[in-house]
C-alpha positions in Angstrom: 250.3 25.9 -73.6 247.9 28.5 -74.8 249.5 28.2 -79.1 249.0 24.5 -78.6 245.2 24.5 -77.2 244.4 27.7 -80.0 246.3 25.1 -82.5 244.0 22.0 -81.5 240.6 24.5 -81.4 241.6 25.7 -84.7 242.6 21.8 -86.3 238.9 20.8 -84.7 237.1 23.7 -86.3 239.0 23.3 -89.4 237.5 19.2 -89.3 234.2 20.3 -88.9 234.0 22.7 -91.7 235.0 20.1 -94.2 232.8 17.9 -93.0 229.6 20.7 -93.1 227.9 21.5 -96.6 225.4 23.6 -97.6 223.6 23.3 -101.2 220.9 25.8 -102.5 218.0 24.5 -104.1 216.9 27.2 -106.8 214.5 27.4 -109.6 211.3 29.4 -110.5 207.8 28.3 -109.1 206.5 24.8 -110.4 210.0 23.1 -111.6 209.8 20.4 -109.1 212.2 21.5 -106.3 210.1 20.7 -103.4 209.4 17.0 -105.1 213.5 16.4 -105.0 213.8 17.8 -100.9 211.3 15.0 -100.5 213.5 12.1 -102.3 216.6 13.7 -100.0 214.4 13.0 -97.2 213.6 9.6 -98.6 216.9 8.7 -99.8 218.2 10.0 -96.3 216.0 7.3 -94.7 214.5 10.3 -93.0 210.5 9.6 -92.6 207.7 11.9 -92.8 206.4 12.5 -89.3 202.5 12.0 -89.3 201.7 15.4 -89.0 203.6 15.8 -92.4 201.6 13.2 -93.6 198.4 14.5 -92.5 199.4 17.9 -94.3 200.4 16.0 -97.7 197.2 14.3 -97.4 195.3 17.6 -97.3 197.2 18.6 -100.0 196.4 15.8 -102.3 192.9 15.8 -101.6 193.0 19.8 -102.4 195.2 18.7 -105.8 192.4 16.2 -106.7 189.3 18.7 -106.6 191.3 21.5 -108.1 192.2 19.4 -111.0 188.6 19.3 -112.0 187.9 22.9 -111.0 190.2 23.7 -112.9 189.4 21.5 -116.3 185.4 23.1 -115.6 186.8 26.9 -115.4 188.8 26.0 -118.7 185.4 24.6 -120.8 183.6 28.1 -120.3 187.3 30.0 -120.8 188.4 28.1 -124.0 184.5 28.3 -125.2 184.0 24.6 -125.0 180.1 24.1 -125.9 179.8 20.6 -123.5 177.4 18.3 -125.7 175.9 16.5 -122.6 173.5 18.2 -119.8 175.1 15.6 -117.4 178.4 17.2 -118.1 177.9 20.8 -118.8 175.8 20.5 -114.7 178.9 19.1 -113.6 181.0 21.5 -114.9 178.7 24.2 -113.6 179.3 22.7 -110.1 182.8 22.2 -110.3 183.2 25.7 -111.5 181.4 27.1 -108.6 183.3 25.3 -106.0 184.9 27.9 -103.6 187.9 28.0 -102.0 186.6 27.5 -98.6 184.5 24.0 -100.0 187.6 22.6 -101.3 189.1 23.1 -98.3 186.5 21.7 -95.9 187.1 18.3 -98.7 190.6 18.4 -98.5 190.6 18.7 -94.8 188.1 16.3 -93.5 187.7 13.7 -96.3 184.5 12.5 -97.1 182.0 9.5 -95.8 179.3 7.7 -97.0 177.2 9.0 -99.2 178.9 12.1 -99.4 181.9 10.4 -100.7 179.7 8.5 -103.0 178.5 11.4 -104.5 181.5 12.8 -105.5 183.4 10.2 -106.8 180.8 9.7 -109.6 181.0 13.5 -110.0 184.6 13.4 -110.5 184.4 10.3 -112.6 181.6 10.9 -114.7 182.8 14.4 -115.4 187.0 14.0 -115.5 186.0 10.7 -118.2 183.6 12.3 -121.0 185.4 12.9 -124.0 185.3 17.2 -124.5 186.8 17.0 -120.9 189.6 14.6 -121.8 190.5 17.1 -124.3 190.3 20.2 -122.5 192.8 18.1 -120.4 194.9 17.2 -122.8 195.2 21.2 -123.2 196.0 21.6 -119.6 199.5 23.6 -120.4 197.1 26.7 -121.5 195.6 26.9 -118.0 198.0 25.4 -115.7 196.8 22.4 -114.9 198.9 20.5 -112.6 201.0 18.0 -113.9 200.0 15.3 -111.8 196.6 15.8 -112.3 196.1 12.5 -114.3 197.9 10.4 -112.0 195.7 11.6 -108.7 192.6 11.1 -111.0 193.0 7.9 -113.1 195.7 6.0 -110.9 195.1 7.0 -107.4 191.6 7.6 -107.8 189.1 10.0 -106.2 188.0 6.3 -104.8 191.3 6.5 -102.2 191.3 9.9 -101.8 188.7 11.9 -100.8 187.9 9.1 -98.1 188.5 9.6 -94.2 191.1 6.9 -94.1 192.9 7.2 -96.7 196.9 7.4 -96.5 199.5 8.8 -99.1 202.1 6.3 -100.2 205.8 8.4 -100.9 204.7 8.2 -104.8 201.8 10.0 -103.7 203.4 12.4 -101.6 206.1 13.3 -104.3 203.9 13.9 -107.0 201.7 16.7 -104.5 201.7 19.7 -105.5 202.1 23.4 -103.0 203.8 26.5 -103.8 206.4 26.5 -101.1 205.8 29.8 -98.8 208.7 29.3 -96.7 212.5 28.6 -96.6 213.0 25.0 -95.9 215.6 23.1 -94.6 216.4 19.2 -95.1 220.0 17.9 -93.6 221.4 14.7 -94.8 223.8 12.6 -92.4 226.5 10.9 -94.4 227.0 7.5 -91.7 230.2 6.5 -93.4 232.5 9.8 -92.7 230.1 12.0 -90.8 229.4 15.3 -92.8 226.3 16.6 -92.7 225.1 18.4 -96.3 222.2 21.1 -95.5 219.5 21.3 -98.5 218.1 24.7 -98.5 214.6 25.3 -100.8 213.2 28.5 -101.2 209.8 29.5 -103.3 210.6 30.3 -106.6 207.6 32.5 -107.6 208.5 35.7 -108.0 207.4 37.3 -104.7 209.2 35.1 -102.9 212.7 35.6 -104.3 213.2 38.7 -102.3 213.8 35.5 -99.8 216.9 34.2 -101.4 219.9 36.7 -99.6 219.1 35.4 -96.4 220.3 31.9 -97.6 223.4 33.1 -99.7 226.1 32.7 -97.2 228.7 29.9 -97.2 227.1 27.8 -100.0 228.8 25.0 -101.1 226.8 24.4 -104.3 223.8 25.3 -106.1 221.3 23.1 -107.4 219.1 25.1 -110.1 216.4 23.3 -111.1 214.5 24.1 -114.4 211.6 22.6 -115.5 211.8 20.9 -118.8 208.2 20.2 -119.5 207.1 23.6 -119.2 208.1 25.4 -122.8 204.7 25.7 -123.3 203.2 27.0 -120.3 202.9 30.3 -118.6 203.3 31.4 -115.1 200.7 31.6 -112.5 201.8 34.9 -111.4 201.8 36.3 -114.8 200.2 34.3 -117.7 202.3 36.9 -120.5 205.5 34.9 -119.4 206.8 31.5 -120.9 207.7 29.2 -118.1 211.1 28.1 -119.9 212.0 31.7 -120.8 211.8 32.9 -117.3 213.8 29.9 -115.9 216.9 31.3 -118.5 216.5 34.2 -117.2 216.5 33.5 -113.8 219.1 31.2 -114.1 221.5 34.3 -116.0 220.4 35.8 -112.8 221.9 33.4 -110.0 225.2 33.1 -111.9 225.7 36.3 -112.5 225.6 37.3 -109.3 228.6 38.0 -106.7 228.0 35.6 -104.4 228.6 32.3 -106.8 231.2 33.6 -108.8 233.4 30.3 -107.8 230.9 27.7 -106.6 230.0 25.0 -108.8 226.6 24.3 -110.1 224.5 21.6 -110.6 221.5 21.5 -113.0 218.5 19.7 -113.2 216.7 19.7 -116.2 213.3 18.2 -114.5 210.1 16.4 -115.5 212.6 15.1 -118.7 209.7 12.0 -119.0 207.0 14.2 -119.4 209.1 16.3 -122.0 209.5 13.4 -123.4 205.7 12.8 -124.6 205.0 16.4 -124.7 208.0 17.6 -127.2 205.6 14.6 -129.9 202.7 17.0 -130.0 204.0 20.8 -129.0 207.0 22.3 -131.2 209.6 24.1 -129.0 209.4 27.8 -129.0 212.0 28.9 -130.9 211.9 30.0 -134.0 215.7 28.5 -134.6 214.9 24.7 -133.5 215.1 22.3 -136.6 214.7 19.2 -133.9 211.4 18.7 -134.5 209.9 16.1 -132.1 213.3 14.4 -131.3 213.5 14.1 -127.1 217.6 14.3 -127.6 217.3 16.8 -129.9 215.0 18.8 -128.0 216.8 18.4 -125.0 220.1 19.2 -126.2 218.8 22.1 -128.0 217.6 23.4 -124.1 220.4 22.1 -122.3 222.9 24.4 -124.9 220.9 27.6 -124.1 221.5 27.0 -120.4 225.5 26.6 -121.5 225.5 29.4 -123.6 224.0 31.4 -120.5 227.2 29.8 -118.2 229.8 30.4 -120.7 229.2 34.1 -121.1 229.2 35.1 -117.4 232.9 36.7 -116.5 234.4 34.7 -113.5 237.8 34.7 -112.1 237.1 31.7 -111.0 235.6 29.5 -113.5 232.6 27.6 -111.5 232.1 24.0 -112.9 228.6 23.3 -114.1 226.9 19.9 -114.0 224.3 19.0 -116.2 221.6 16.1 -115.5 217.9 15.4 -116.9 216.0 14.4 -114.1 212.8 13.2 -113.2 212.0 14.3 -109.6 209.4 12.0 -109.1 211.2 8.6 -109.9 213.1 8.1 -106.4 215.9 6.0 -108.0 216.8 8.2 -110.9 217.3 10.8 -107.9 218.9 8.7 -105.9 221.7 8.0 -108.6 221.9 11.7 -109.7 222.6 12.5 -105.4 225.8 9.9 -105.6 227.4 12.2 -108.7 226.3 15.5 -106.4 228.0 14.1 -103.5 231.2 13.8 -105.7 230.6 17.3 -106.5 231.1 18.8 -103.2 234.1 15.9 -102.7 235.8 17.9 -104.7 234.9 21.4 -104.5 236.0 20.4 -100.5 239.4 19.1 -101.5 239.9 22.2 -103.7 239.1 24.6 -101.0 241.5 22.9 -99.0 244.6 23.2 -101.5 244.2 19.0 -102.3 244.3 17.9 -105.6 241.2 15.6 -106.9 
């Protein structure tokens, strides 16, 4: 009696491990890994509570004002000489903008003619023409990405006001380094298993972070950024963005722990690549693509291979290669389904089944 109830605990916990997965969510600061744990939630049907959406509405407001402290600081640091007097006393104000004023803004909103105020500020100011170039050069201070979106197609006009609410395109395109390890899990209703989505910071000070979340991983998701081959990091503005993705990404394979799991990758922000790969060359001094997307992205994509093929594995991991754009939910919602298929058959594999 006692074989047969150890028997049934065993068949039970067998059932439940198949039916539990766990995927990493990896990548260096900035490449968009937080945007793709929000479609998971989306896609997942899981809403944001409203304290969530109080906090991404903070966040925007604080992405919004940055964006144009950020554009002033960059006229006096890239010697800009601003023609108007209008525009240069803007750009003086923006400049001196504290942390602590941008976060009573973001906090609170603005009313009346407060808020009046400063939507002709950041109008006037974000619209003259030495501006909309030291915009256009954006990669050389890190400028956020979404910084023209929050400015010309939300609008300072929604924003910065008390009552204003994010819509999901809103929230996805928001922009905060992630400071903790966070945890999204997805609840398949058709066969019950239960995928956990684990994102951890990928600046460099938080990676010490990353052990605690290496055990029993089903699959990593590495997510590089594709957009930022010209940019440098926050944390050290001698580094190439790109670069220290490859790196990072030699890193995660090579180590112990992934030997045999597969790995997915997401080459993100492919349609602002797009654009950007017309006006700035790649930068390698072997690239004969010019400014061909496909070329430029295979040209990427093989350096990322290369990186796969030469780590030594008993096991020979799979790797998966998409271009993604995080912030389009449906392109991430049709990349998930090919995911899922992934750990389908990692699952069967681990359990001696044939695919």
């Amino acid at each position: 009696l006692r074989t047969r109830e150890l028997d049934a605990q065993l068949k039970r916990d067998l059932a439940e491990t198949r039916l539990e997965h766990k995927i990493l969510l990896l990548g260096a600061g900035g490449c968009g890994k937080s945007t793709i744990m929000k479609q998971m939630k989306a896609i997942n049907n899981d809403e944001f509570t409203d304290s969530e959406i109080k906090e991404f509405t903070v966040i925007i407001r604080e992405n919004l004002v940055n964006c144009c402290y950020l554009a002033a600081k960059a006229s006096y640091e890239l010697g800009y000489d601003l023609e108007r007097k209008d525009i240069q006393a803007l750009a003086d104000y923006f400049r001196n903008l504290r942390k602590k004023d941008i976060d009573e803004i973001a906090e609170k909103g603005l009313e009346g003619d407060e808020v009046k105020e400063m939507i002709e500020k950041i109008d006037s100011f974000w619209h003259d023409k030495q501006i909309q170039e030291i915009v256009k050069r954006g990669n050389e201070y890190n400028l956020l990405e979404s910084a023209v979106y929050f400015v010309e197609k939300v609008g300072a006009n929604k924003i910065l006001r008390t009552d204003y609410v994010p819509t999901h395109l809103d929230i996805v395109h928001s922009r905060r380094a992630t400071e903790a390890i966070t945890e999204c899990t997805l609840v398949d209703t058709k066969n019950g298993s239960k995928i956990k989505i684990v994102d951890v910071g990928g600046q460099r000070d938080r990676r010490k972070k990353w052990i605690r979340c290496f055990d029993k991983v089903t699959l990593i998701v590495f997510v590089a950024s594709l957009s930022e081959y010209n940019m440098v990091l926050e944390e050290d503005t001698t580094r190439n963005r790109l670069f220290e993705s490859l790196d990072l990404f030699e890193g995660v394979t090579n180590m112990s722990w992934f030997r045999s799991t597969p790995i997915v990758l997401f080459l993100n922000k492919y349609d602002i690549f797009q654009q950007k790969i017309k006006e700035h060359d790649l930068p390698f001094t072997d690239y004969e693509g010019g400014s061909d997307p496909e070329a430029a992205f295979n040209y990427i994509r093989s350096h990322f291979e290369y990186i796969k093929m030469g780590i030594e594995s008993q096991d020979d991991a799979t790797m998966y290669v998409y271009p993604t754009v995080a912030v389009d939910k449906n392109n991430i919602e049709k990349i998930w389904h090919s995911v899922k298929d992934v750990i389908l058959s990692k699952n069967m594999l681990d359990f001696g089944m044939s695919v």
